[in-house]
N, C-alpha and C positions, 0 to 999 in steps of 0.2 A: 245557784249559778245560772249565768243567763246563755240557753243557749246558743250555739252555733249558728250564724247567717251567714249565708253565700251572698257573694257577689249580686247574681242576678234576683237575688231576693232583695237586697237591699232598695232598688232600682223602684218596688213594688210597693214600700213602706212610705204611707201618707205624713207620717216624721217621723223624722233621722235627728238621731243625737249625735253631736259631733264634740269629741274630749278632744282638746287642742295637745300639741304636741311642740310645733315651731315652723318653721318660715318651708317653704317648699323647696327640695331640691330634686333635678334628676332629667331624664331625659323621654321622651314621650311624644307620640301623633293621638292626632285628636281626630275625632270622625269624618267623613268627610262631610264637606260646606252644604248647611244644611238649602241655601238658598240656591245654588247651582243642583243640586241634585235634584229641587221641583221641576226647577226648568227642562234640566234634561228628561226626565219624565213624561213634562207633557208633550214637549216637540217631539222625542221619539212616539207618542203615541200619535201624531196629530201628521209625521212621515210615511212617505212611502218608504216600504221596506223595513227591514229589521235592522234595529242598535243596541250593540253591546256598551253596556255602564259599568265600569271597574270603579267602584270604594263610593257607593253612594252611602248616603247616609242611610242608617237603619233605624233612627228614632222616629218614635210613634207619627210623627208629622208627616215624613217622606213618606211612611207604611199609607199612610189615607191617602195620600196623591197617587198610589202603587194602584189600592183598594178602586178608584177614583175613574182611572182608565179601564179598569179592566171592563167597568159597567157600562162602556161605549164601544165594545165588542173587541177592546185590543186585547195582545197575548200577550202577557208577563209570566218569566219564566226563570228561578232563583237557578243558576250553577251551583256545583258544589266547592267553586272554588272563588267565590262570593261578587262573583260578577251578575248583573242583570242583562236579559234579555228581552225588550220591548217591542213587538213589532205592529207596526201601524197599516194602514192607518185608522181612523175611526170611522168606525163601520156603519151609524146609525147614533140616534138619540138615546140616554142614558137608559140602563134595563131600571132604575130604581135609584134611589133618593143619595146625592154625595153626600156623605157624611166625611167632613173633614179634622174632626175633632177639636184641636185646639190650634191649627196652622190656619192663622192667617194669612199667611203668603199661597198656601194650597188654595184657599179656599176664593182669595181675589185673582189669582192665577188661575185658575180654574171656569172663572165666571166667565174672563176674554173668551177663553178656548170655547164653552158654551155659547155665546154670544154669537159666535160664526156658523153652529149647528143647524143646518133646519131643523126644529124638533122642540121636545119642553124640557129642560133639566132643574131640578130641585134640587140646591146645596145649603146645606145644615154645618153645625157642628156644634162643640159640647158648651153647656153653660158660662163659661166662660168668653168662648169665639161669640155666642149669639149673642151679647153683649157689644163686641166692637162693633166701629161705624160700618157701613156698604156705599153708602150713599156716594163716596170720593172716585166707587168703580160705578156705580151704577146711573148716573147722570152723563158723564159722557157715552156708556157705552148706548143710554137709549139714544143720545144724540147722532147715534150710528147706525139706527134702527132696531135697535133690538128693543122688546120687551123687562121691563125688569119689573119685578114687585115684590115685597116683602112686607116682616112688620115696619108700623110708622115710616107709611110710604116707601118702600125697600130701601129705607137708613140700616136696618137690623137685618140680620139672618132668622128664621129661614128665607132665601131668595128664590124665587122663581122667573126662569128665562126664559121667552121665547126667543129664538135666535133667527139668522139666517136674514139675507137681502140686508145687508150692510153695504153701508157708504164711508167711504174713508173723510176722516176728519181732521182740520186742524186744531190740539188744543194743548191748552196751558193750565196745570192742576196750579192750585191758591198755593198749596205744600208742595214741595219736594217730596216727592215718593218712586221709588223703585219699585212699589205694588202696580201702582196706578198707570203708571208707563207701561211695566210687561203686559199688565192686561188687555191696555189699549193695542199693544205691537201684537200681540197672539190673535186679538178680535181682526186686526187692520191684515191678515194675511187672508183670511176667508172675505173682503170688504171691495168694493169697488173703487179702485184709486185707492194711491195712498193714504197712509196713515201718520200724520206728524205731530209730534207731544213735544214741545214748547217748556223744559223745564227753570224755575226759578234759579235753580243750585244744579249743577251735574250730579247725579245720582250713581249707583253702582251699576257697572252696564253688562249685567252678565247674561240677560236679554240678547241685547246686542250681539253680545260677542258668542253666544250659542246659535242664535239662528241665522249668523254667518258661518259655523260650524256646519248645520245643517241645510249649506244653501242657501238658506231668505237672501232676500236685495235689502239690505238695511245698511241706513246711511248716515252716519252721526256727523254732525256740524256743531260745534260749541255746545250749547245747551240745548239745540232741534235734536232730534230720531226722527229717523224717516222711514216707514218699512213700504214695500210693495208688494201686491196680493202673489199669492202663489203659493207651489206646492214647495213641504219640505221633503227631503230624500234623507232614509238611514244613515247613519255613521257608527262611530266608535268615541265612548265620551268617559274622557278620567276624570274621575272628580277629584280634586286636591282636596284637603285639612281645612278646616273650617277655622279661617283667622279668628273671630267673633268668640270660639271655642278656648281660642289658646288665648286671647285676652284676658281670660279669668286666672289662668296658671301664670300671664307675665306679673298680675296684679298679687298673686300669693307669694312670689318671689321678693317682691317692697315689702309688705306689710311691717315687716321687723327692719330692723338698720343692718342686720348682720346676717350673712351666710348662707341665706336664699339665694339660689340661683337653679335656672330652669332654661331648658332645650328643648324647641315644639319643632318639628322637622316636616316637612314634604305640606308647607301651606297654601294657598293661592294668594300668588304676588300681583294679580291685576290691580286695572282702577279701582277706587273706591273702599278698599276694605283694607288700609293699614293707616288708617288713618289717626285709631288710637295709639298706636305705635308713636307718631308724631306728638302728638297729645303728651305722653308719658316722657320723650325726650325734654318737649317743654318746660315740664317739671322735674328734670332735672335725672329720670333713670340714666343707668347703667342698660342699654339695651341697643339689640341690632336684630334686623332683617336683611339677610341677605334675600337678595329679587332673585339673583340667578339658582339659588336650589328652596328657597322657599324656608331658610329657617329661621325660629326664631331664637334667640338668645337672650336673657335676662338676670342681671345681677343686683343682690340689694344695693342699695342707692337711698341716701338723703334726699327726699321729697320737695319740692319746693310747687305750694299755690300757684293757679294759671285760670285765668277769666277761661269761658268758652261762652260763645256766643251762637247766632241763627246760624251764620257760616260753617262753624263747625259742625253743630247738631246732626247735618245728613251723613256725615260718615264713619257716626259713631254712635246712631242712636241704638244699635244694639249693645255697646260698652259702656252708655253713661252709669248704670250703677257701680259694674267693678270701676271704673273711672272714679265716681264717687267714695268709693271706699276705701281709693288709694290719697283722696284728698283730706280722705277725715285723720292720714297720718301725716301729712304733709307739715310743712312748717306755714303760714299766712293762711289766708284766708280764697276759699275758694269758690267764684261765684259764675254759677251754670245758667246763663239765659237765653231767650228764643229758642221753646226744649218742650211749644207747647202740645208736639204730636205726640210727644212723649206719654198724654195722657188716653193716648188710642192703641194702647200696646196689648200685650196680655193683659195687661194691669194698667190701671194709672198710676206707671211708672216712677211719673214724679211723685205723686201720693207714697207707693208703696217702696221707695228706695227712701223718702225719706224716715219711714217710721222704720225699715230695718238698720238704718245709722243710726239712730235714737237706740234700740233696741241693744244696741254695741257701747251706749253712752257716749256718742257723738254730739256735739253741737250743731243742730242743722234747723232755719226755717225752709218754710215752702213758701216759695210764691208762686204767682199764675202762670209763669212759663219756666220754671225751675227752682233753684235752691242756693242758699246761701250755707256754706259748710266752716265750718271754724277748725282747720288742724291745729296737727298738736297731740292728737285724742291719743290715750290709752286706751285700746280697746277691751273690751270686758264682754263676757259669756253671758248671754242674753237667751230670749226668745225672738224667734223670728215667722210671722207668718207671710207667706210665700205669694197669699193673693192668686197662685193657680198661675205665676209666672216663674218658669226655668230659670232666667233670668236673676230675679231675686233667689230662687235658692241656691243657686251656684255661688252667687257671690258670698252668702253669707255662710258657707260653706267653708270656702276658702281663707274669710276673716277666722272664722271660727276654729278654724285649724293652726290658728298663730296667738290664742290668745290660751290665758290656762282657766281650765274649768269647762266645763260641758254646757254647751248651746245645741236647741232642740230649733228645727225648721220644719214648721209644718207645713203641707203641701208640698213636701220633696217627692211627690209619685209626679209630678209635674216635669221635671227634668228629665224623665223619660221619654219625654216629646221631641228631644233633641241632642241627648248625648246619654245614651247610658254607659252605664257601669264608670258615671261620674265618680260615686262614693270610692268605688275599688282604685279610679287611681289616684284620688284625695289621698287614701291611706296609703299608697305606695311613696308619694312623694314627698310628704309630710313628716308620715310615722303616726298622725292621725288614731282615731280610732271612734268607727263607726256603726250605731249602734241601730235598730228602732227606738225611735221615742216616744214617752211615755203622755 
């Protein structure tokens, strides 16, 4: 008899075996947004005075940006009634080496705030992150004055920065990126003169809209941000539901034609992050977001194929695999292009979402900026490796709970980086049953 696992043990297990049950029902909040709680992290450390954080995230990810600040002399300090208290501002150059793990976003979010430091700061993170590119933060920031250097010419992690005597710049990333902006807007407050980022696509502006929370002069024009140097001042910062998060739970509510339906409540209704919601109406779901309380609603729905193009891409590059895996049930055919950032994620995205639809017995090629997917599919209990992205094991999680027979996802200690006690509400909403795998 196999024993007994808890919850927060699951969370631990490098593979989970997931027995399928059927389509997801129920009602449920998801963590909070794992990309608003960096931000608030670093402005309240980089503030005068002290900010209270109601519902930030607690996955491994935020914990290093926590970890992150503390090493530039700020106070971080857990209530017991699970709010954060950060008080700024940063006191000096880092006591010892960031280590950001597996957050990307920490880690290019991090580099601006160093950027502005007089001082040296060294940021790392785990085999995985040291893998993704730097180069997209660290070329304009030296173009600001700062130092950057890494491996193969600071393309890779580890980085090292000298910061300090920054010139505000104008510029324009090749990609749309929400990294690449906040880090330039965090560097451009310690910078002489403005700082303006030029984007291709509107990005998520949760930059923006925090370091107008916290005072900054930031100025958004179409696709310009404008910040202007100065200090930020404390506040009080709620973090909403991580949309990104309940993406996964709308996508296990489709999976079957029948009887799935699921409630993500108290989400963030801003720019930029409902954009798979549109997506999914395209094809044809039964689904609503109401903006004024943040929820979301999702009923099973006949699927119908939808092009997605470079257009779409930025507002859903966190959703293209559950995206993908509600297309491998879809009816036509569905084809994902201009998706080529996709392969600078935790994962090569595209690589690794294609091989976990294969894995399900999908029909799917890969091309150079995405995939062509054949619905229709019956899904079937596979194996799935995870690649060291959250990402992919959520998704295949969620498939995996709609189909019958036990599917093993290795590298499920990865999902810990951004949502735990994932498995525990898999099995609440499903009826699931989840196990260590073998």
């Amino acid at each position: 008899m196999t024993p007994a696992v808890s919850d927060s043990d699951l969370d631990a297990v490098s593979s989970l075996q997931v027995t399928g049950a059927g389509p997801a029902r129920g009602l449920l909040q998801v963590p909070g947004d794992k990309s608003i709680s960096h931000r608030a992290v670093l402005m309240a450390a980089m503030a005068h005075g002290p900010t209270v954080i109601t519902g930030l995230s607690m996955g491994q990810d935020v914990t290093h940006t926590l970890g992150a600040v503390r090493q530039f002399g700020v106070s971080v300090d857990h209530a017991g009634d699970g709010r954060v208290r950060v008080e700024g501002p940063i006191r000096h150059e880092p006591a010892d080496v960031l280590d950001h793990g597996n957050a990307g976003t920490g880690i290019r979010l991090t580099a601006g705030v160093c950027a502005g430091i007089d001082g040296v700061s060294v940021l790392t993170g785990d085999r995985f992150l040291r893998r993704r590119p730097m180069d997209r933060i660290a070329e304009p920031l030296r173009m600001m004055g700062a130092t950057v250097d890494g491996r193969e010419r600071g393309r890779l992690a580890p980085l090292v920065i000298r910061g300090g005597g920054l010139t505000g710049i104008t510029y324009s990333p090749k990609q749309a990126s929400a990294q690449v902006k906040s880090a330039l807007l965090l560097a451009g407050l310690s910078a002489a003169g403005p700082t303006t980022v030029e984007e291709v696509h509107p990005t998520r502006r949760h930059t923006e809209e925090m370091l107008a929370q916290f005072g900054g002069r930031v100025r958004v024009d179409g696709n310009r941000v404008t910040v202007e140097p100065g200090d930020l001042t404390g506040t009080e910062v709620v973090v909403p539901g991580d949309p990104s998060q309940a993406a996964f739970w709308a996508v296990a509510a489709l999976l079957a034609p029948e009887h799935g339906e699921v409630v993500v409540e108290n989400l963030y209704t801003g720019f930029g992050r409902s954009d798979f919601v549109n997506v999914l109406e395209r094809m044809g779901a039964d689904i609503d977001f109401d903006l004024t309380t943040g929820t979301l609603t999702v009923k099973a729905s006949r699927l119908r194929a939808v092009d997605l193009t470079a257009e779409d891409i930025p507002g859903i590059v966190d959703e293209v695999p559950a995206l993908a895996m509600a297309a491998a049930v879809a009816e036509g055919t569905t084809v994902i292009s201009g998706a080529g950032e996709l392969r600078a994620k935790e994962s090569d995205r595209i690589a690794s979402t294609t091989r976990l639809l294969r894995a399900f017995g999908v029909q799917v090629s890969e091309t150079e900026d995405g995939m062509v997917i054949e619905g229709g599919s019956r899904l079937r209990a596979g194996r799935v490796d995870s690649h060291g992205d959250h990402r992919i094991a959520m998704t295949a999680a969620v498939a995996a709970a709609c189909v019958e027979g036990a599917t093993v996802i290795d590298g499920w200690d990865s999902v810990a980086t951004s949502y735990p006690r994932f498995a525990a509400d898999l099995v609440r909403l499903t009826g699931a049953s989840a196990q260590p795998g073998a």
